[in-house]
C-alpha positions in Angstrom: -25.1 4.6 148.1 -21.9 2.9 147.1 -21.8 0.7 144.1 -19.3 -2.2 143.7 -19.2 -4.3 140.6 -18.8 -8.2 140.1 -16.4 -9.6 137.3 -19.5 -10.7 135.4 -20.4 -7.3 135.5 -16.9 -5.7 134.8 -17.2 -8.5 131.7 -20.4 -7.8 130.3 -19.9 -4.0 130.1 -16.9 -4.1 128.5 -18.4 -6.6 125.6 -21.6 -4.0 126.0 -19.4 -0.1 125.1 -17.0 -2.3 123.2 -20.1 -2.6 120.4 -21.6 0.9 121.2 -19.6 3.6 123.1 -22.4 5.6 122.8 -24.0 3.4 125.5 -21.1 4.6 127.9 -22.6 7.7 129.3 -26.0 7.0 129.4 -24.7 3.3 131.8 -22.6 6.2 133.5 -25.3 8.7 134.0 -27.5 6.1 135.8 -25.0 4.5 137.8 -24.5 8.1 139.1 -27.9 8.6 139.9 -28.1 5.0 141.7 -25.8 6.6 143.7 -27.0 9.8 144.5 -31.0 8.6 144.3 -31.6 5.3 144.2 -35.2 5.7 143.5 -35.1 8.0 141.1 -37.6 7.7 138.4 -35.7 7.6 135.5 -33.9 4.3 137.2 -37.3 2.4 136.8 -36.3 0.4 139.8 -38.3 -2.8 140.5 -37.3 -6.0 142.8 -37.9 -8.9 140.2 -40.1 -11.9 141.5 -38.9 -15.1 143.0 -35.6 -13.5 144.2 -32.9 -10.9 145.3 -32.3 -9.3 142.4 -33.4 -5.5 141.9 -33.5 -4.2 137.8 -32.2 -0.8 136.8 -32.9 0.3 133.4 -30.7 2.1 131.4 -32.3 2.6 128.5 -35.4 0.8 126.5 -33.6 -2.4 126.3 -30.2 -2.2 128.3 -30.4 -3.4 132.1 -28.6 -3.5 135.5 -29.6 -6.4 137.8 -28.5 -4.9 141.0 -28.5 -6.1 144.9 -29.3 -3.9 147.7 -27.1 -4.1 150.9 -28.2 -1.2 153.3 -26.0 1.6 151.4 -23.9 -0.9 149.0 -25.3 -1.7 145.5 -23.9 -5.0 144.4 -24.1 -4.8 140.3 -24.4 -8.2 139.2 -25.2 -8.1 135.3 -25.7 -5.6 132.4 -26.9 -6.5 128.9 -30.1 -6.6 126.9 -33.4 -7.6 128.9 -33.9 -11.0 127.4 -30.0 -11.6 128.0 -30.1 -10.9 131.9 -33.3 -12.3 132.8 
């Protein structure tokens, strides 16, 4: 899978490791296995309702609302879970 990554993505992760670098490898690490495995288990992958949109969690409360184009992941938006819902 490729990824490729809107500006409102680009934006919100900057804002995101700007307040926790520690955030930075664990986005990293999942973005790598979207890539490798996108259903990997760890990626708790579900299409949301009403819509196009696929989640991706990171961790507990950090997610990546994601489209799926045959092999091309379109990352929309990254933040909290109340934030990008």
């Amino acid at each position: 899978m490729r990824i490729r990554y809107t500006k409102e993505f680009q934006l919100e992760y900057s804002k995101i490791i700007k307040r926790n670098l520690g955030l930075r490898s664990k986005i990293r690490k999942q973005i790598t296995r979207m890539q490798v495995q996108i259903n990997h288990p760890s990626l708790r992958l579900h299409k949301l309702s009403g819509g196009k949109y696929w989640s991706v969690s990171v961790d507990k409360s950090i997610r990546i609302l994601v489209v799926i184009e045959g092999e091309i992941v379109y990352a929309y938006h990254i933040g909290k879970h109340e934030d990008v819902y």
